[in-house]
N, C-alpha and C positions, 0 to 999 in steps of 0.2 A: 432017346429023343425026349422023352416023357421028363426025364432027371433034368436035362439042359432048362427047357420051361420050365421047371418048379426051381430050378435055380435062379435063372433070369426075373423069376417073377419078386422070389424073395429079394435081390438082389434092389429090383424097383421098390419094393416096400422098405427095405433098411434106406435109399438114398431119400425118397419122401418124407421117413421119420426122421433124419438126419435132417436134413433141408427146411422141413416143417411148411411144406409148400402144401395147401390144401388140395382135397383131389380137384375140382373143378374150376382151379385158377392155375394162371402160368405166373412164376414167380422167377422175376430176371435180378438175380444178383449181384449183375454190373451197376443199375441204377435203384437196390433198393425198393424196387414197385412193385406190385401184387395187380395181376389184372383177373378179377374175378365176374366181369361183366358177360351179358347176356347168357348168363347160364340159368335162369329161373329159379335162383335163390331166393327162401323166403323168410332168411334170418342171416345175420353175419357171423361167417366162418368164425370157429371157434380158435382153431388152429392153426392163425395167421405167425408170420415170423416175426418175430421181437422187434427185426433189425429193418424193418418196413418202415417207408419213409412216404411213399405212395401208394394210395389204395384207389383202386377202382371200384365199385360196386353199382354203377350206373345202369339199367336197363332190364333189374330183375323184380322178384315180386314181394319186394320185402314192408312188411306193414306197420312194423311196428320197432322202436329202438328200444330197449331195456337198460336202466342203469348198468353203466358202466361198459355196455355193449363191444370198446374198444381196449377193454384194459391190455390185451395181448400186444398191443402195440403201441406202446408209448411212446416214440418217437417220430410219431406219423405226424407231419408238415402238409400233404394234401388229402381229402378224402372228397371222392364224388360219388353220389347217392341219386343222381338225377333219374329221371325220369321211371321209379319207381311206385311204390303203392301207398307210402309212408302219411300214417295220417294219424299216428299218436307217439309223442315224442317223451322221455320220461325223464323230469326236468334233471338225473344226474348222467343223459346218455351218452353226453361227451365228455364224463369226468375222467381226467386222467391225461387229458392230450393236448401235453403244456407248452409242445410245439408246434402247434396247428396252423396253419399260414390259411390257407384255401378249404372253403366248405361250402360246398355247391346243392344244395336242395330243390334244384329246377326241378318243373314239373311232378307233383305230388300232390297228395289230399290232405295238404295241411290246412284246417280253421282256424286253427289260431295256435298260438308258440307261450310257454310258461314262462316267466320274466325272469327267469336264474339261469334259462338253457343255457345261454354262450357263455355264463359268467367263469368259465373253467376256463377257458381259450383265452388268455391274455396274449398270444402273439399274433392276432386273426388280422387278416390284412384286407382278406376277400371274403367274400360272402354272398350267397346268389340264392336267393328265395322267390325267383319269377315264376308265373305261369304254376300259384295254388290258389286257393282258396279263404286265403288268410284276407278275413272283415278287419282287425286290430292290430297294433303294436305295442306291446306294453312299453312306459316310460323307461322303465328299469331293465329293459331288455338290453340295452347300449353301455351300461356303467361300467364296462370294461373293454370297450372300443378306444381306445387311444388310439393303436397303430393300423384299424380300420383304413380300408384305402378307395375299397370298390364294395358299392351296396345295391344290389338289385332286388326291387322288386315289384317288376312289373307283370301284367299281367294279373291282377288280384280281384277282390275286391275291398279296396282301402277307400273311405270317403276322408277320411281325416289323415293326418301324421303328427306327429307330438313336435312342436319343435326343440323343446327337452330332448326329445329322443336324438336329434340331428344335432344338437350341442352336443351329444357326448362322444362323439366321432370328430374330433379338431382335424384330421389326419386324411379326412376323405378328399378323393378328388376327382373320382368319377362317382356319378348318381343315376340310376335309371328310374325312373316312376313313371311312364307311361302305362297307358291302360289300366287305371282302376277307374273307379264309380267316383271322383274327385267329388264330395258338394262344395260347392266354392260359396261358402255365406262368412260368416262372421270369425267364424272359428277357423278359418285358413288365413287368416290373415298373417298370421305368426309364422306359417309356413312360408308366404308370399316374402315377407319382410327377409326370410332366412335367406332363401333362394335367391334373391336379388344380392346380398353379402357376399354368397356362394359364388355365383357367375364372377362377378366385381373384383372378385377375388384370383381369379382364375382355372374357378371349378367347371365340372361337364356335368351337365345335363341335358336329356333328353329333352323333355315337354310333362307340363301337367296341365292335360284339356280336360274342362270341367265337364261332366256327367249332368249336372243337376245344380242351381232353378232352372226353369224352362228360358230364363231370361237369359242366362249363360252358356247354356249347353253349345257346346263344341269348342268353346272360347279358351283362348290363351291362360291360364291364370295368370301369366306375368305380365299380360298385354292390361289388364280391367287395373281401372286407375284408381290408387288407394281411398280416393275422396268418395267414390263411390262403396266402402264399406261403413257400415251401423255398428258402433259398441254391442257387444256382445251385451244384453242383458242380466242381472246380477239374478241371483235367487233370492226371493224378497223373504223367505224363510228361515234364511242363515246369515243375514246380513243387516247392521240397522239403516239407521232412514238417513244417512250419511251415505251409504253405498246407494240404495235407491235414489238419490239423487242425479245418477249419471243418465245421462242424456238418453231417451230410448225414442225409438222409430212412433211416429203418432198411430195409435190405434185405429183400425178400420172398422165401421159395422158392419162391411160387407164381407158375406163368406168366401167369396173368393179370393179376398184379400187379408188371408191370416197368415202369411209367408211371416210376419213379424215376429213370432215365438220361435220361429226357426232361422231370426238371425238372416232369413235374406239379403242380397242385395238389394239397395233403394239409393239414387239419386240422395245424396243430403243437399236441403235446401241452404240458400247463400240467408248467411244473420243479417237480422234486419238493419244493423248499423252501415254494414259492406251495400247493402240493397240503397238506403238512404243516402248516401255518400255518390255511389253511382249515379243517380236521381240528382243530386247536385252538380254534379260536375256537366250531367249533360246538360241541365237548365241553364246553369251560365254560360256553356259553349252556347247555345242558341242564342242566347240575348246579348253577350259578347259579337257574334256575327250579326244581329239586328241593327245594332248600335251601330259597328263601323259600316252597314251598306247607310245607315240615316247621315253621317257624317260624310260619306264618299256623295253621295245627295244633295245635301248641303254644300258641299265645296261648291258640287257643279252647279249649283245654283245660284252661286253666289258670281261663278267665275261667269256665267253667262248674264246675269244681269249687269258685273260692270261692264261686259263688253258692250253692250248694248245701250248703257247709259254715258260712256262715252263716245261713244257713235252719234248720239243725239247731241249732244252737249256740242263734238267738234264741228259741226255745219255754221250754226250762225257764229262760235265765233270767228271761223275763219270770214265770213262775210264781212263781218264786223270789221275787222282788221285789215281787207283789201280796200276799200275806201282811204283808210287814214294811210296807205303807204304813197295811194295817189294823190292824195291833198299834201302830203311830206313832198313829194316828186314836185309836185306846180309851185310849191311856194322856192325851192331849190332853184328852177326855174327861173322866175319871175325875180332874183336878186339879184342885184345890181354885180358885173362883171369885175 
């Protein structure tokens, strides 16, 4: 009995090393996939199969990715790492997986992402970085997004987005960015103007409600109408007196009203020519309707006085005239037959 187990067992280690199937993943060779999840791994198997095209690793304790973390399988088109513990990424961690379609990084302790990560993944279609930690996004993080298709990532904290950055995704067509700390001042506008192109287009997006001024919070960003945004201010440091010349928000002395260096939102006021013009146009509507009620006035003044001066006028001469028809009558009369 003893013999049979130790045969059985070697038998199990020769098909595992044969197979190359880690111990605490099931690896289906019909479809290529590796399912190594919720087993409280806290680095990625070393001894994945070559011919892996699907990787699971979603739900264990893993912290950290090391360059080149995946070289065992180069042919891997999905990898899901969700909802792990992953909170330092090492900017060559995906090198090598030049067939990558789908990379899911829901739920993690990511800060922030090094602007060369994805640049290994030229076939990356999906990408799902909701519900971390992530304040930024570098510009340069996108420069190899052409075939980008779906980008999430909401749930963050983002006040800003590059619209650089959403330029280099021509390819996307679903967007999620709800739930971050949106500041919707001066520097979203770029965003705003993109989004609207985006939609117009026939892209999807969720919503980006503003977080912060107090004068926006909870607000549409696509809803606040662009007249109400202020030129970003230039840096008077690195610019000459050609650049400070662009229009900035009027300074307040009061301290509650310093929102200005921050590019707030403000009401721009209408140029004084458009103001003047307005002012014209109503003053001769007025005196244009003054005029014709003085004319409609006039008529009738005029139309009740003739009636009235021929009323007087027709009395005597009718008087006048009945006489002379009777004196015509009597002398008719009075001639000879």
């Amino acid at each position: 009995m003893k013999g049979e187990l130790l045969l059985l067992s070697s038998v199990v280690v020769l098909l595992r090393g044969v197979g190359g199937c880690p111990e605490k993943c099931r690896c289906h060779s019909t479809s290529n996939s590796v399912d190594c999840s919720r087993q409280g791994l806290v680095e990625v198997p070393p001894d994945l199969p070559p011919q892996t095209l699907t990787l699971h690793l979603q739900d264990n304790q893993i912290h950290q990715l090391p360059a080149f973390a995946f070289r065992s399988v180069p042919q891997l088109t999905t990898l899901n790492l969700c909802n792990n513990s992953l909170s330092n990424l090492a900017p060559g961690a995906f090198h090598g997986l030049q067939h990558l379609q789908v990379l899911d990084l829901t739920q993690n302790s990511l800060h922030s992402l090094e602007g060369r990560l994805f640049h290994s993944l030229p076939q990356l279609r999906e990408l799902y970085l909701s519900s971390n930690n992530i304040s930024r996004l570098p510009t340069s993080l996108g420069e190899h997004w052409e075939n980008l298709t779906i980008f999430a990532i909401q749930q963050n904290q983002l006040q800003q987005l590059s619209r650089m950055l959403l330029e280099s995704m021509p390819s996307v067509k679903l967007l999620f960015l709800k739930d971050n700390i949106w500041k919707c001042n001066c520097h979203l506008l770029g965003l705003k103007l993109w989004l609207e192109t985006f939609i117009y287009k026939g892209g999807v997006l969720d919503s980006v409600v503003c977080a912060s001024p107090d004068t926006w919070q909870g607000e549409d960003l696509l809803k606040i109408p662009h007249e109400l945004y202020q030129p970003c201010p230039w840096p008077s440091s690195d610019l000459g007196s050609a650049h400070r010349a662009v229009p900035r928000p009027p300074e307040s002395h009061s301290t509650t009203e310093q929102d200005h260096a921050e590019c707030g939102l403000k009401a721009k006021p209408r140029p004084a020519k458009l103001r003047h013009a307005v002012v014209t146009v109503i003053i001769t509507g007025v005196a244009c309707g003054i005029l014709c009620l003085l004319m409609l006035a006039a008529a009738i003044y005029g139309c009740t006085y003739a009636a009235i001066t021929a009323r007087y006028r027709g009395g005597p001469l009718a008087q006048t005239n009945e006489p002379a028809k009777t004196e015509g009558k009597e002398l008719f009369d009075s001639s000879p037959a």
